[in-house]
C-alpha positions in Angstrom: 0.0 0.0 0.0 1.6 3.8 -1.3 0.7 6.0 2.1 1.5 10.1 1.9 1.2 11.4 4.8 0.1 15.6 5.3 0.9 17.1 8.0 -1.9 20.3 8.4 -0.4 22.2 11.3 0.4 25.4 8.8 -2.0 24.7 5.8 -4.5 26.3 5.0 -8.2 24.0 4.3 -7.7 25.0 0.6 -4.2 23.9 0.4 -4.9 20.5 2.5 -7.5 20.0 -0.5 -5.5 20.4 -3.1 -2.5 17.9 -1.5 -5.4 15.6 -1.1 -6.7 15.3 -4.5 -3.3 15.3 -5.9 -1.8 12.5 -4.1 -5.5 11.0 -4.1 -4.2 10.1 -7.9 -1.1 8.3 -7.1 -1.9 6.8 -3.3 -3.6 3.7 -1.8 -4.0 6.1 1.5 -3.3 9.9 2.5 -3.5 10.6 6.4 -3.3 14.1 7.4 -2.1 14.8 11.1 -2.8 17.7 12.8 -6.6 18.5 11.4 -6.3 21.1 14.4 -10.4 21.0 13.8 -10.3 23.0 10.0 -13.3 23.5 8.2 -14.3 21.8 4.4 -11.3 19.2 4.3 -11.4 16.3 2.2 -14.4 18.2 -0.2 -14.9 16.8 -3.6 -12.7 13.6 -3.5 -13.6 11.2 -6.3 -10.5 8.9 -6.2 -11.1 5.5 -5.0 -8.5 6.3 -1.9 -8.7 5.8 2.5 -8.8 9.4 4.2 -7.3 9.1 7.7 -7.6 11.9 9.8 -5.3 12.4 12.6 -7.1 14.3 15.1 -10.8 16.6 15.0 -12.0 18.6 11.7 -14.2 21.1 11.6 -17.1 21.9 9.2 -18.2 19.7 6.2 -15.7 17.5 6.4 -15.6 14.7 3.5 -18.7 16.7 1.9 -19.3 16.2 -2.1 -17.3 13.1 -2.1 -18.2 9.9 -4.2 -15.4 7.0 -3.2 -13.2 7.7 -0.8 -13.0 5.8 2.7 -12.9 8.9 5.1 -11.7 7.8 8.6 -11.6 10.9 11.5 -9.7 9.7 14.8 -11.5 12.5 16.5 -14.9 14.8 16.5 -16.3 16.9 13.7 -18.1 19.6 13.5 -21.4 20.5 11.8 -22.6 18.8 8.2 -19.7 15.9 8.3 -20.4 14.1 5.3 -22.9 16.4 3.7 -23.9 15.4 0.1 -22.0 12.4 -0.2 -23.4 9.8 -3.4 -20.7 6.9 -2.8 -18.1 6.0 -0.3 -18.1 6.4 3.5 -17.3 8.6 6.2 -16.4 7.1 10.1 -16.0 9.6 12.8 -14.9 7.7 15.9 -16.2 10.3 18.4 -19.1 13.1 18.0 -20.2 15.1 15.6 -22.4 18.2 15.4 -26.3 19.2 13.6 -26.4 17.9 9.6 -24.3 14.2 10.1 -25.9 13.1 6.5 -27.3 16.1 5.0 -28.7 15.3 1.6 -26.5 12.1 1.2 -27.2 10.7 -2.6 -25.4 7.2 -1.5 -22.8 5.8 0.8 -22.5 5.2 4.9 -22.0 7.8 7.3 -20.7 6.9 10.7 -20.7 8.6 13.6 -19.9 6.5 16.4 -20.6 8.7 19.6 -23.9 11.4 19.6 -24.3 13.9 17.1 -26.7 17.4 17.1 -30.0 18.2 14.8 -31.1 17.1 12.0 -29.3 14.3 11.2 -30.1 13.1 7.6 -32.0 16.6 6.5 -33.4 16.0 2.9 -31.5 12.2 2.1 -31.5 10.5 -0.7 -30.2 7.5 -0.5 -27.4 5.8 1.9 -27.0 4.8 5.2 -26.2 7.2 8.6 -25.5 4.9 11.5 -25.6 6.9 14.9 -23.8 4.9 17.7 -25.3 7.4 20.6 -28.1 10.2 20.6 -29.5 11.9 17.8 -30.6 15.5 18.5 -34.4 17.0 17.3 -35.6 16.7 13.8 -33.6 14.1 12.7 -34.6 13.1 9.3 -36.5 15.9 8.6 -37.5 16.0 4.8 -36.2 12.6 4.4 -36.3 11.3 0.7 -35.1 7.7 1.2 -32.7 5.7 2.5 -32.5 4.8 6.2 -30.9 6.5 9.3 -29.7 3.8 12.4 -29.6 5.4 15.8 -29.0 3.3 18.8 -29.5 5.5 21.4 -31.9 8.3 22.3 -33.3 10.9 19.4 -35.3 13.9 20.4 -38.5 15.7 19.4 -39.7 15.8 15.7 -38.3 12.5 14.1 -38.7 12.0 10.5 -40.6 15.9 10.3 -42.1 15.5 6.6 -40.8 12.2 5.7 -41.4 11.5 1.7 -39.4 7.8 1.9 -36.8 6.1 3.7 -36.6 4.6 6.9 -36.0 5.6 10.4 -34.6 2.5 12.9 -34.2 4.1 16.9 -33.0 1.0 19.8 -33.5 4.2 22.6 -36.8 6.2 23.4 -37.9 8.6 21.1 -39.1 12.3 22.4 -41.9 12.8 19.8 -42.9 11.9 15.9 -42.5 14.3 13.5 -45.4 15.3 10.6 -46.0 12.2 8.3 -43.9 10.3 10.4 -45.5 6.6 12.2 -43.6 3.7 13.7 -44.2 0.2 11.8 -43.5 -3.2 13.0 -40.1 -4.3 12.9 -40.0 -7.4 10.4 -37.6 -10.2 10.3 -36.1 -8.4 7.3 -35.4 -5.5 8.9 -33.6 -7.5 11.9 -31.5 -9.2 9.3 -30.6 -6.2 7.4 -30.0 -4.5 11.0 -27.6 -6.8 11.9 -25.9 -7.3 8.9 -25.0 -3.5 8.4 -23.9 -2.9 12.4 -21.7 -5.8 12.7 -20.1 -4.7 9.5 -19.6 -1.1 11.9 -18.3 -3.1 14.5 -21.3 -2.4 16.4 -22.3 -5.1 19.1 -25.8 -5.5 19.7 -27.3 -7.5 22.0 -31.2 -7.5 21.0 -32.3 -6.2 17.6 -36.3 -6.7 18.6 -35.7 -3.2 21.1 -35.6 -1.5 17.1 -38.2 1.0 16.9 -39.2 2.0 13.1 -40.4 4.9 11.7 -41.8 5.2 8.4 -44.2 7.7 6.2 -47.5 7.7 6.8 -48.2 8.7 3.6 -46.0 9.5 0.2 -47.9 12.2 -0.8 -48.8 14.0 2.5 -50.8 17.4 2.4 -49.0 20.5 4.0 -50.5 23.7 5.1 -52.9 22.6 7.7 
């Protein structure tokens, strides 16, 4: 495996991005040391290449990306892995309001608790959520599905077109459109299948709330 390492301590995001999607080209793996919490790094990769991040990042990190294998050792800030359509994004530790915001595709991780509106307007893809999920999360959700195995707040799935929400904690409140659905034997499988792949050890699938639309076409202004 070709590694280049970066080391961010004096770069600035835009410079970062361009060592990125240079070496990107020519590398198996690029890990960048010293994040130091920088907004927009690793924007707009499309190489087929593992991100390590050696430390925090700040804003809309690994946003507009399509095949990289992002990997933060660390917290992120607000919108980590906004509009993503392929690839995935791990943070092992928390991340702020937007994890998932209007993914087309791919896996976002977060493995502690994250703010708001996680998932706001999806597509398609998967967000896992190892802790709590703040309010509104899948708001405007457009399909795929959203994992949260702790606690989410008030709101869930506000205006839900399609997709899927799947909560193991309690769950404040129910958004507009938004009712829970019996978990089927499907859903366990396909529950257990995508966690364990996260490493994710789970010791009864059944406690699996899941929220769905109650309608496709719903009516607004009421």
């Amino acid at each position: 495996m070709k590694v280049f390492e970066i080391d961010a301590e004096n770069l600035t995001p835009r410079e970062i991005n361009s060592q990125v999607k240079e070496a990107a080209c020519e590398y198996d793996k690029i890990i960048i040391r010293n994040p130091n919490a920088k907004h927009y790094l690793a924007a707009g990769v499309t190489e087929d290449v593992e991100i390590e991040f050696d430390g925090s990042v700040g804003y809309f990190a690994g946003c507009m990306c399509d095949k990289p294998k992002i990997k933060i050792n660390g917290n992120a800030g607000w919108f980590v892995g906004d509009n993503i359509t392929g690839g995935e994004v791990i943070v092992d530790g928390s991340a702020g309001d937007g994890a998932g915001q209007g993914i087309y595709g791919g896996t976002v991780v977060v493995r502690e608790s994250v703010g708001s509106r996680t998932g706001e307007i999806m597509k398609n893809g998967t967000i896992i959520i190892g802790g709590n999920s703040g309010f509104m999360t899948g708001i405007f959700m457009m399909g795929g599905r959203i994992i949260i195995l702790g606690d989410v707040g008030d709101d869930v799935a506000e205006s839900i077109i399609r997709g899927v929400v799947y909560v193991k904690g309690e769950i404040k409140s129910l958004g507009y459109n938004a009712k829970l659905e019996e978990l089927t034997f499907e859903d366990t499988l396909n529950l257990e299948e995508t966690l364990t792949e996260y490493n994710f050890d789970i010791d009864d699938y059944s406690e699996f709330k899941k929220i769905v639309p109650e309608s496709t076409r719903p009516f607004y202004g009421h």
